[in-house]
C-alpha positions as CSV (number, residue, x, y, z in Angstrom):
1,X,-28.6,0.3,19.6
2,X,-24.8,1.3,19.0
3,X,-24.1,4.7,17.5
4,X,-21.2,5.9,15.1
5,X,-19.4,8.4,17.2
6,X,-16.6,9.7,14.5
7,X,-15.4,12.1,16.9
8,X,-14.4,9.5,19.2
9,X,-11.5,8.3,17.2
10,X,-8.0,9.1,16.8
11,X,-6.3,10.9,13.8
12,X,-5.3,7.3,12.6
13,X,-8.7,5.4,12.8
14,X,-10.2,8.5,11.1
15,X,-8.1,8.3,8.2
16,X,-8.3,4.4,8.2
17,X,-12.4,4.6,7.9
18,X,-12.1,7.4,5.3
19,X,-9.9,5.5,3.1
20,X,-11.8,2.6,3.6
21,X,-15.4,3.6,2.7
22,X,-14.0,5.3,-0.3
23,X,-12.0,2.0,-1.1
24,X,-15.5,0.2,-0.7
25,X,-17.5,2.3,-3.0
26,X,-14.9,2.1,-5.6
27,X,-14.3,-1.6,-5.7
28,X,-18.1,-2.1,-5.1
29,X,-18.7,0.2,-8.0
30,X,-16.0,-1.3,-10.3
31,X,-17.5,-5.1,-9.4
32,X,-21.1,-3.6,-10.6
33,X,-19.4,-2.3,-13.6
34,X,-17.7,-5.3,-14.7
35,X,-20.8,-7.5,-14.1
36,X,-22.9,-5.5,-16.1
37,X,-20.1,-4.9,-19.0
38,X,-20.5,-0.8,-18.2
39,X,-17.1,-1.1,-17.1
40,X,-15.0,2.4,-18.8
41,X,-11.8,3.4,-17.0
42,X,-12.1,6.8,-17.1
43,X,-15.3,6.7,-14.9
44,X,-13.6,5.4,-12.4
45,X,-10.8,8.1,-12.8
46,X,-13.3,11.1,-12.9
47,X,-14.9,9.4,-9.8
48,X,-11.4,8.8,-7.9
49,X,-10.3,11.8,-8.8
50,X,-13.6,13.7,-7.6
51,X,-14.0,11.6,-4.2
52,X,-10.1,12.4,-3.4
53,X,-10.3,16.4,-4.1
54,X,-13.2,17.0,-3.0
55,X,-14.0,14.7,0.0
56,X,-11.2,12.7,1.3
57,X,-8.1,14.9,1.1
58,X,-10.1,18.0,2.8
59,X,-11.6,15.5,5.4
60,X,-8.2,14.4,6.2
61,X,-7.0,18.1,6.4
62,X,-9.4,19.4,8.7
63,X,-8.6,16.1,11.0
64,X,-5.0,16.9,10.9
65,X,-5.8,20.1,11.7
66,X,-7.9,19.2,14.5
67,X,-5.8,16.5,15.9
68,X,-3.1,19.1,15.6
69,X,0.9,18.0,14.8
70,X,2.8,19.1,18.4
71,X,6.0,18.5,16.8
72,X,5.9,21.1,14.1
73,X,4.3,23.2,16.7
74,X,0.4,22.9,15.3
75,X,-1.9,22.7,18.5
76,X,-5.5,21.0,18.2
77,X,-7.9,23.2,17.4
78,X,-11.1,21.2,18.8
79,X,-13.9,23.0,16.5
80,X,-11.8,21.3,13.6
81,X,-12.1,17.7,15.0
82,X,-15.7,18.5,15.6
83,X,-15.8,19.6,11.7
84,X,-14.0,16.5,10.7
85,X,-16.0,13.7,12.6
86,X,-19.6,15.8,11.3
87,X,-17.9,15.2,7.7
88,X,-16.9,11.8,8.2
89,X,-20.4,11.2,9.3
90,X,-22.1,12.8,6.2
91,X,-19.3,10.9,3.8
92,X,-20.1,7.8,5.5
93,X,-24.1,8.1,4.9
94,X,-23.0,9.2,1.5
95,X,-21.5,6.2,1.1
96,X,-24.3,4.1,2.2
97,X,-26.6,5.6,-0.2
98,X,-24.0,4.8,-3.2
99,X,-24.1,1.4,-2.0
100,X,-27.5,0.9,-1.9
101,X,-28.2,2.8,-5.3
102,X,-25.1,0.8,-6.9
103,X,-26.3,-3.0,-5.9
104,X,-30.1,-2.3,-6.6
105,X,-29.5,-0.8,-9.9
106,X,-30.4,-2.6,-13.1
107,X,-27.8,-4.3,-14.9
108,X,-28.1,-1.4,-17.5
109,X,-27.6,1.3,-15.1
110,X,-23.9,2.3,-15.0
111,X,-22.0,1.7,-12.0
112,X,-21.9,3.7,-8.7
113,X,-18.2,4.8,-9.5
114,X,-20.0,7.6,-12.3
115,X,-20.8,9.3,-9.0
116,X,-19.6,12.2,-7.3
């Protein structure tokens, strides 16, 4: 059975899967919205604005940080990777669950995006 080893990947693939499950849950969300005529724009802005502060921009931090930046003289610091790929994990089973709630909810039900 494969595993999702976060910690295996480099500072770009990292911020490539983050960006990505959050661009999934927001266009799956908007879809859901649309179809069941829920749609409201500034849903979608409270739950941008909520996934970006408080998940992806300090995810992306702490990877930066634990990657390090050798040319402005920022060394790895490893506990901070180790941070980073256990938060990518828990965003990423986050995710999931959105997902799931998102396409099994009634048509009624507002979208996933109200989330966050």
């Amino acid at each position: 059975m494969p595993t999702l080893d976060f910690s295996a990947l480099n500072l770009t693939s990292f911020l490539i899967v983050l960006v990505i499950l959050a661009g999934v849950d927001t266009v799956v969300g908007i879809g859901k919205a649309l179809a069941d005529h829920t749609f409201r724009l500034d849903t979608v802005a409270a739950f941008l604005g909520s996934h970006v502060l408080s998940r992806i921009l300090p995810l992306a931090a702490m990877a930066l940080l634990g990657q390090g930046l050798p040319q402005f003289g920022l060394p790895a610091v490893a506990m901070a990777w180790a941070l980073a790929a256990g938060g990518l994990a828990a965003y990423f089973a986050e995710t999931v669950g959105s997902l799931r709630d998102t396409l099994q909810a009634p048509d009624t039900a507002v979208s996933g995006a109200s989330e966050g």
